[in-house]
C-alpha positions in Angstrom: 140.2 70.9 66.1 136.7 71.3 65.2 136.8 74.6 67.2 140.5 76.0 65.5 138.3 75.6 62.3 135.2 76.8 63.6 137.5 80.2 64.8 139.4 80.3 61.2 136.1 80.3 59.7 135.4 83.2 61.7 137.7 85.2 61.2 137.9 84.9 57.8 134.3 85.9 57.6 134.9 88.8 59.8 137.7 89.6 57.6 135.5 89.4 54.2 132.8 91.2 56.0 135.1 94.1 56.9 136.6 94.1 53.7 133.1 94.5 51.7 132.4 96.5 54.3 135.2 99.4 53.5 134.6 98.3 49.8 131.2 99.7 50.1 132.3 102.8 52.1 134.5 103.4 49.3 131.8 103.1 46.6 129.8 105.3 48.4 132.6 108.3 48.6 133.5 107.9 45.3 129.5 107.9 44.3 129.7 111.4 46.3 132.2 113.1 43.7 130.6 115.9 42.4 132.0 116.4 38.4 130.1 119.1 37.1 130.0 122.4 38.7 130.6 122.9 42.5 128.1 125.0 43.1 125.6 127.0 41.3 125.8 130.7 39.6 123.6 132.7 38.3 126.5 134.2 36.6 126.6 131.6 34.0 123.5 129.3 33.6 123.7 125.7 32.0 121.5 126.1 29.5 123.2 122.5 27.3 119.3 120.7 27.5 117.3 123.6 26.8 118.8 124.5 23.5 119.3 120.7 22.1 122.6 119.8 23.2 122.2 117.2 25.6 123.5 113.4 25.0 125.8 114.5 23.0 129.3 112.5 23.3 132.2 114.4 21.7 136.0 115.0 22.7 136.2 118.4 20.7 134.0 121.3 19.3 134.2 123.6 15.7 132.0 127.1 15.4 131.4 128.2 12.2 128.7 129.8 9.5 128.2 126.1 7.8 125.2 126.8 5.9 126.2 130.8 5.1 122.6 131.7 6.9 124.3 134.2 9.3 124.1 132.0 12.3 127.2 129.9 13.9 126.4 126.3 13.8 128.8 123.6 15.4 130.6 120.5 14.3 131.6 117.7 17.5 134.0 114.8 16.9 133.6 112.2 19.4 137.6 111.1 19.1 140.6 110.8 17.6 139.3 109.3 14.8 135.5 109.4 14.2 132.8 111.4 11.9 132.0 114.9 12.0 128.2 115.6 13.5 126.5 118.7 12.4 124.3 120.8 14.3 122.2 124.2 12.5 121.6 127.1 14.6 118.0 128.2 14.8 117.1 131.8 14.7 114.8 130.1 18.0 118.3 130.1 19.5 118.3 126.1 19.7 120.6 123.5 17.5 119.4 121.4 15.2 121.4 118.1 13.7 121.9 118.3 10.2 120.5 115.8 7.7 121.7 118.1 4.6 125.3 118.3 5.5 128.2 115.1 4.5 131.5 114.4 2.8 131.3 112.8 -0.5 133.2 109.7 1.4 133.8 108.4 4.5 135.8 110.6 6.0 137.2 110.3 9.6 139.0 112.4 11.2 141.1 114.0 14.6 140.6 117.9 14.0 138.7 119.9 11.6 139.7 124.2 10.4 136.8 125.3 8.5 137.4 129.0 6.4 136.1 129.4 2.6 139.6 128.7 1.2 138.7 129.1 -2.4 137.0 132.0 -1.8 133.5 131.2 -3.3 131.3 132.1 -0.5 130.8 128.1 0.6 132.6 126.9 3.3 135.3 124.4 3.0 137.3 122.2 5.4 140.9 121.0 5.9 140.7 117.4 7.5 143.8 116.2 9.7 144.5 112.9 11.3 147.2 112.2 13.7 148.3 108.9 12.4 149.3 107.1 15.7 149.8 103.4 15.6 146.7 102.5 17.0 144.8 104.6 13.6 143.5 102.3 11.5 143.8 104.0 8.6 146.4 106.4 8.0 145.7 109.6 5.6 147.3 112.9 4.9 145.9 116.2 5.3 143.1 117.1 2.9 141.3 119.9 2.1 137.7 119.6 0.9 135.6 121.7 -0.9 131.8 122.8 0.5 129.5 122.3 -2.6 125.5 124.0 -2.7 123.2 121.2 -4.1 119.4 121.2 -4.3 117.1 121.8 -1.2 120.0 123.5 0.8 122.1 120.5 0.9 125.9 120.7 0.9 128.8 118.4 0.1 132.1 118.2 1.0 134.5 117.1 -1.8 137.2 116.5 -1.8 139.8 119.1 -3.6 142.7 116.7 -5.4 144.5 120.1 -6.4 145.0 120.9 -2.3 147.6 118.1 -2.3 149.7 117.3 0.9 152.2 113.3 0.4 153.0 112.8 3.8 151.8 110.8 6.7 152.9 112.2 10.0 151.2 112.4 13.8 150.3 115.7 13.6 148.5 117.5 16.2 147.2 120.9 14.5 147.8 122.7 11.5 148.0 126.8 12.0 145.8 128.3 8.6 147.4 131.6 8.2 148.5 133.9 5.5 152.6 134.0 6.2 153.5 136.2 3.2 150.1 138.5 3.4 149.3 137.5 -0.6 145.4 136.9 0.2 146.1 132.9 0.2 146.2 130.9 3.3 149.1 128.7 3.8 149.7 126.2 6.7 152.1 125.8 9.5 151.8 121.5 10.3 153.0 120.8 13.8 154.0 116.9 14.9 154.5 115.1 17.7 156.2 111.7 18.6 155.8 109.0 16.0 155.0 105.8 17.7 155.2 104.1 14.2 159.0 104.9 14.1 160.2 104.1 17.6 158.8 107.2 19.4 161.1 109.8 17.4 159.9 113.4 17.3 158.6 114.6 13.8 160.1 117.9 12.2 157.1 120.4 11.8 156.7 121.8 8.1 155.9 124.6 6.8 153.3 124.8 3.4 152.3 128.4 1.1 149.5 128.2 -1.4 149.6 129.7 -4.6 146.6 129.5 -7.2 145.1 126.6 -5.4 148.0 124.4 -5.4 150.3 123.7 -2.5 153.7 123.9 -2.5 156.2 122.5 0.3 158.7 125.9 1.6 159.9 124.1 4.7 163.2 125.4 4.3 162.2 128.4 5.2 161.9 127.0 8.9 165.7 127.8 9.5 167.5 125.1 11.7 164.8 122.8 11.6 165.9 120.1 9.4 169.5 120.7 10.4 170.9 117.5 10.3 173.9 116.1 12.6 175.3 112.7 10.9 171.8 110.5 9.6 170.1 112.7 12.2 167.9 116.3 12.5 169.1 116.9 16.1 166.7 120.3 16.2 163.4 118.5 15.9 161.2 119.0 18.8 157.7 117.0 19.4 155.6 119.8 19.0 152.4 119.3 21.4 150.4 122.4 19.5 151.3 125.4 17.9 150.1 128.9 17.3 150.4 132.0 15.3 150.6 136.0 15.6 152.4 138.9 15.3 154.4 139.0 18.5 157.0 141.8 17.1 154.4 143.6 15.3 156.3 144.3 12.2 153.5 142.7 10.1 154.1 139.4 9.7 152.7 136.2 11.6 155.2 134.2 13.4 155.0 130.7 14.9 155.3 129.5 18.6 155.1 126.1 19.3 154.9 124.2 22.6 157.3 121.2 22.7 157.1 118.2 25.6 159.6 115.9 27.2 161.9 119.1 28.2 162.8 120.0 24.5 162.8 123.7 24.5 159.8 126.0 22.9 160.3 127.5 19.5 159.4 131.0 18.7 159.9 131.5 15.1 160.0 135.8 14.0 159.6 136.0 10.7 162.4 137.8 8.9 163.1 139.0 5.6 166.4 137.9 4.1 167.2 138.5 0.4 163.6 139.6 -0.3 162.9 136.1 0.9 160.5 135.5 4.1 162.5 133.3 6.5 161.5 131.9 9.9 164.6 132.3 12.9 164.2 130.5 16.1 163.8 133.3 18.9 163.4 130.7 21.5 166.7 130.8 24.0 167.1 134.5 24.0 163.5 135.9 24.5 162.9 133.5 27.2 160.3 132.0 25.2 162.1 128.4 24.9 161.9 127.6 28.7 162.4 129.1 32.2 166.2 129.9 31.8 166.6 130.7 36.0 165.7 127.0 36.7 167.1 125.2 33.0 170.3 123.9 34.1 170.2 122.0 30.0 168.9 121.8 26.4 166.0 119.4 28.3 165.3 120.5 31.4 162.3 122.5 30.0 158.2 121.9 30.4 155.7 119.3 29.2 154.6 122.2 27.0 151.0 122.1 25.4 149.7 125.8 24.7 151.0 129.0 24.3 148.4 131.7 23.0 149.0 135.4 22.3 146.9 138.3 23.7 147.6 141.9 24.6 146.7 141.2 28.2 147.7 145.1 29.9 146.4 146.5 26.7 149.9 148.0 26.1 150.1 147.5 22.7 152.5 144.2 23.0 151.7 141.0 22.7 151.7 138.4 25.4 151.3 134.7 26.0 149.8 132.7 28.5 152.3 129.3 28.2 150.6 126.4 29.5 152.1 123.2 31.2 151.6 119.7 32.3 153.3 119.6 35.5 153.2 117.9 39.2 154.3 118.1 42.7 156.8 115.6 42.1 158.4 117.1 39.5 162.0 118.8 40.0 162.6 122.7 40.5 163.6 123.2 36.9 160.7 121.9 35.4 158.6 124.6 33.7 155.1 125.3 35.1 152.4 127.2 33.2 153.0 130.6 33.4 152.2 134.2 31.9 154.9 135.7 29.9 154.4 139.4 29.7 156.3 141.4 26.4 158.8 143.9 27.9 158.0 145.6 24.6 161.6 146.2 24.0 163.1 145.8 20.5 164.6 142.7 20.6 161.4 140.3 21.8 161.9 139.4 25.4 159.7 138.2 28.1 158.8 138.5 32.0 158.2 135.0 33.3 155.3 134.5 36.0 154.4 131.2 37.1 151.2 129.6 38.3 149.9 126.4 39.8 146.5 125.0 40.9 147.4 122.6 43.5 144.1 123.2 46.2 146.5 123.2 48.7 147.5 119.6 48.1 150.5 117.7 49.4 150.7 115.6 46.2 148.8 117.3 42.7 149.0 117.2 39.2 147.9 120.2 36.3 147.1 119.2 33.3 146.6 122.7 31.2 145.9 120.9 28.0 144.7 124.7 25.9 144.0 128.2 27.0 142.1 130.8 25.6 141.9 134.4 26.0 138.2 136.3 26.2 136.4 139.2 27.6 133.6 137.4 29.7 132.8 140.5 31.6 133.1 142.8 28.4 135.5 145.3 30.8 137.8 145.7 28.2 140.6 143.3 29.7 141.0 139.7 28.3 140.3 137.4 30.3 141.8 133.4 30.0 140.2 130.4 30.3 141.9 127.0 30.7 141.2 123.6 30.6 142.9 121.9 33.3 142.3 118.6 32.5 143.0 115.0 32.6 143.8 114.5 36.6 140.1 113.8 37.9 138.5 115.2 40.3 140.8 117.5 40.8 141.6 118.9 37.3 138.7 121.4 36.7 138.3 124.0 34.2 140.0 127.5 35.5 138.4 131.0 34.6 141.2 133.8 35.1 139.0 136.5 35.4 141.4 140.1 34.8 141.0 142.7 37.4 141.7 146.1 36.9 145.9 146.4 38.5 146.0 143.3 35.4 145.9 140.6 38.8 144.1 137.1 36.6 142.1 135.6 39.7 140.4 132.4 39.5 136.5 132.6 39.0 135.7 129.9 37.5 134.2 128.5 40.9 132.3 131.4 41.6 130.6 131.7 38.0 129.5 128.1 38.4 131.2 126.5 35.2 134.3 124.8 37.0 133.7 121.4 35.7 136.4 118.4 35.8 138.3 117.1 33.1 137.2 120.4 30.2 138.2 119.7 27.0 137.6 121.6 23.8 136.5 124.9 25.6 135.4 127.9 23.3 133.1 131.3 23.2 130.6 132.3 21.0 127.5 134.6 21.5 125.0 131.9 20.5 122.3 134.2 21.8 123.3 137.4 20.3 123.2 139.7 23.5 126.3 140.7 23.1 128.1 138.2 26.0 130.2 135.7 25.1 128.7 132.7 25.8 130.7 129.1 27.3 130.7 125.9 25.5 133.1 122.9 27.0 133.4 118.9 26.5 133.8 116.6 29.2 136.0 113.6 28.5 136.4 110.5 30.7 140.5 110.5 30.7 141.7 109.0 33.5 138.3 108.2 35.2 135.9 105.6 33.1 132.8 106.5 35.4 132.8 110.4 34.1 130.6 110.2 31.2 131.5 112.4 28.4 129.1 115.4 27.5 128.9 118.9 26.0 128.0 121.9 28.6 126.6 125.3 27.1 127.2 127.8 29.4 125.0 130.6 29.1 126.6 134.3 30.1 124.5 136.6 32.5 127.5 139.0 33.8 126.0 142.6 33.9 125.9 143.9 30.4 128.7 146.3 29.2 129.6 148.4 25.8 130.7 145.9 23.4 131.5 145.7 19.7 131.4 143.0 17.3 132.8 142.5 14.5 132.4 139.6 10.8 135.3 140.6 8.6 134.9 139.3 5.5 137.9 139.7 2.6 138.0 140.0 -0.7 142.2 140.8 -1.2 142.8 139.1 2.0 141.8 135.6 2.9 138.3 135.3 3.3 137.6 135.2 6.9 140.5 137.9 8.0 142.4 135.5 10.0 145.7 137.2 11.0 143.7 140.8 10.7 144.9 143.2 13.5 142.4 145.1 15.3 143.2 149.0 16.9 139.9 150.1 19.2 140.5 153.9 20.5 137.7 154.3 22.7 136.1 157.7 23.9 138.5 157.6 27.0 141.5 157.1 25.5 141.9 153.4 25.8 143.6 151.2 23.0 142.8 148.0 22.4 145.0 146.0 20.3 143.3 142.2 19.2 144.6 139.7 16.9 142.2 137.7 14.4 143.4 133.9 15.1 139.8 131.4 15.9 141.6 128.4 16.0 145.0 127.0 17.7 146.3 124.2 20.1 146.5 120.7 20.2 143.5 119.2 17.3 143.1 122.8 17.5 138.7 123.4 18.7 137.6 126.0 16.8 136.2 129.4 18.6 133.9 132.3 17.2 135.1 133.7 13.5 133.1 137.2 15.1 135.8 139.0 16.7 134.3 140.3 20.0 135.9 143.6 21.8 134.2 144.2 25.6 134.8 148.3 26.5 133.2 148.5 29.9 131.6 151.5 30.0 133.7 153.4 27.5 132.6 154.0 23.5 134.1 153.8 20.4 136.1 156.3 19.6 137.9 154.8 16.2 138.2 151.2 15.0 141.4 150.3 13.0 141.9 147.5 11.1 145.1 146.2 9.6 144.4 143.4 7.2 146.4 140.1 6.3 146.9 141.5 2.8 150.2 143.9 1.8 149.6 146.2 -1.3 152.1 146.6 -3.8 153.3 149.7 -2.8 155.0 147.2 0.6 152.7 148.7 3.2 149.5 146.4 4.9 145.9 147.4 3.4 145.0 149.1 6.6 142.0 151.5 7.3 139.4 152.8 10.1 135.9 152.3 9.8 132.5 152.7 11.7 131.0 150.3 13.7 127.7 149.6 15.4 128.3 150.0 19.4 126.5 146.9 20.8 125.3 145.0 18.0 127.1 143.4 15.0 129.0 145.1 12.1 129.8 143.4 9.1 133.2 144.8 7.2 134.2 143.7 3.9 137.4 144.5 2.0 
């Protein structure tokens, strides 16, 4: 007996010391994971320490002139619901964390817009919270005012006359001027509601008039359409965006819907001298893949859809992004480019993509896109941030090639790190290249910690233009202003002034940038958000500065 114990005893202690023994292999491979970069570039250089950005926890990112000094400065939120922390550029190039700027209260919050929306020169803010069940304190949107006080100090007041009554979980609001009147109003997009059994909320649609807000939802046509007690047509609307994707001079809406409910593309259309929005969806092929839809859910996880003149044709396209997996079936949308035909009824030529690495079994997370001119060759290029599937999810870096073929770089220029979040350009240096700054977040994997990369931009320099449009008729910083470059060559370039967009929508450069290779400027149209009363868009040429900044005021 002694010996049947003496060999259980054994083998149990063989047993536990193979199993701490694979325990500790296992520790040791998943030590080995490498989540930054996979290899170095001299491309882009991480230049995060050097300029005063290191241990800095944040989930998303906001660039904008806070301080009116002429330099960007940037605003992180660490989460869903958490305080804004300032950061002053220095003219040394470095950031600074502000001890002059605050909201009058305590103000938390999941995304930021900042724009001047009184017009007074100080910058302003619209605050939004998403309002999930796990907030624990629910608040509406609110706008609030940037005040000047002594020894350069500004605070954020809140402006009573903004006034928005509704709680909802809203993911982003679109600030855009949808009648061209010189005011911005707001497109609000929501998701699920976990506070009301996980129903979809219908988005809404606000117009501002002599600082006062005033609810025009209507004009979203079929949106509240109700069947019985219910509005059958409302989608959970993951993010949303705006342009002019028929160019007839008016912004529209596209929103990304989850859970297989089809995309909305709303045109903007003129009925009875009254601006309506009509659901273009089904028959553009915006609203889903209609080869592989086989019903009215059998569509995508939906989460970004941007606009951007990609084959500088003079049409707009979008780059649709997806949450997909190899599990998922056939008819289940995957991120894709959706190239404008350019025909007069808006229609679209699918192409889809995946980043699998030659796995058996992947997911994509493509949470937001961006389009960009990294290489200043004149061709947009898109950025995405594939995130939320460590480590395999790592930011992608569609660089454009000349026959319009968007290869992945993003390896190659050394700023391929997992789980991006919040990615957005800005020239922080002023050389003329847009420069790279991404979060990354811990979703999914607890031992990533969070941090802010600033990727600095050493492609070989090219002709570039840049441009700070500042309004006076139009809103103040131009957004929905149409840019028209006709370079020396014969090139047109057709850009669109939108700086922020997708889900808790991060907030890019307010400096439109326009890369032309080795081309010059031959004219520079602009077509502001502002209609005269004659009917026609305020639209003029002007000069500009080849390779530096030009300021233009109207």
């Amino acid at each position: 007996m002694k010996i049947h114990y003496l060999l259980v005893f054994a083998l149990l202690f063989s047993a536990c010391s193979s199993f701490n023994k694979k325990k500790k292999e296992v520790k040791r491979k998943r030590a080995k994971i490498n989540y930054g970069p996979q290899k170095k570039s001299s491309a882009f250089i991480d230049v995060t320490q050097k300029v005063g950005l290191a241990n800095i926890e944040a989930s998303r990112v906001y660039i904008y002139d806070i301080n009116s000094d002429g330099l960007e400065d940037l605003v992180f939120l660490s989460g869903n619901y958490s305080t804004a922390q300032f950061y002053l550029a220095t003219k040394s190039g470095e950031f600074v964390k502000a001890k002059n700027i605050y909201f009058e209260d305590d103000v938390q919050a999941t995304f930021f817009q900042f724009s001047d929306f009184d017009k007074d020169g100080t910058t302003d803010v619209l605050v939004g919270l998403h309002n999930q069940k796990s907030a624990l304190t629910k608040k509406p949107i609110s706008i609030y005012l940037g005040n000047k006080s002594r020894g350069n100090s500004i605070i954020f007041r809140k402006a009573h006359e903004f006034k928005f009554d509704f709680i909802a979980p809203i993911t982003n609001v679109n600030v855009f001027d949808y009648d061209n009147d010189g005011e911005l109003d707001m497109f609000v997009a929501s998701w699920f509601d976990r506070r009301n059994k996980g129903k979809p909320v219908a988005n809404r649609l606000f117009t501002a008039k002599k600082k006062k807000v005033y609810e025009i939802s209507g004009a979203l046509t079929s949106e509240l359409a109700m069947r019985g007690d219910e509005e059958y047509n409302v989608a959970p609307t993951f993010s949303s965006s705006i342009c002019d994707i028929n160019n007839d001079g008016y912004p529209d809406i596209l929103t990304s819907n989850t859970a297989g409910y089809p995309n909305k593309l709303w045109l903007s259309t003129e009925q009875n001298k009254v601006l309506k929005y009509v659901d273009y969806g089904p028959q553009s092929g915006y609203a889903m893949d209609s080869i592989t839809s086989g019903g009215r859910f059998n569509g995508g996880n939906s989460t970004f859809a941007i606009c951007g003149d990609y084959n500088n044709d003079g049409y707009y396209d979008i780059a649709m992004g997806e949450v997909s997996k190899s599990l998922d079936l056939d008819y289940r949308d995957r991120s894709s480019i959706l190239t404008n035909r350019g025909l007069k009824k808006i229609s679209f030529l699918r192409t889809e993509y995946t980043n699998d690495g030659a796995l058996t079994n992947w997911n994509q997370g493509d949470m937001r896109g961006l389009w960009s001119d990294l290489n200043n060759d004149g061709l947009i290029d898109l950025i995405v941030d594939n995130s939320g599937f460590p480590p395999h999810t790592r930011l992608v870096s569609f660089v454009q090639e000349n026959d319009h073929e968007l290869v992945n770089r993003s390896k190659d220029y050394g700023i391929d790190i997992v789980n991006p979040s919040s990615t957005v350009v800005f020239d922080y240096n002023g050389d003329g290249r847009n420069d790279l700054l991404t979060i990354q977040v811990n979703t999914r994997d607890a031992r990533i910690k969070p941090r802010v990369y600033l990727f600095e931009n050493n492609l070989p320099q090219k002709n570039f233009i840049k441009l700070k449009l500042e309004g006076k008729r139009s809103n103040y910083d131009a957004i929905g202003a149409k840019i028209i470059v006709v370079t020396d060559k014969g090139r047109t370039l057709t850009r669109q002034h939108y700086f922020s967009y997708g889900q808790f929508q991060p907030q890019n450069s307010s400096i439109v940038h326009i890369g032309l290779g080795d081309e010059k400027v031959s004219e520079v149209i602009i077509e502001w958000p502002y209609r005269l009363k004659s009917g026609k868009k305020l639209r003029r040429s002007y000069p500009v500065i080849m390779n530096d900044l030009t300021l233009i005021k109207e």
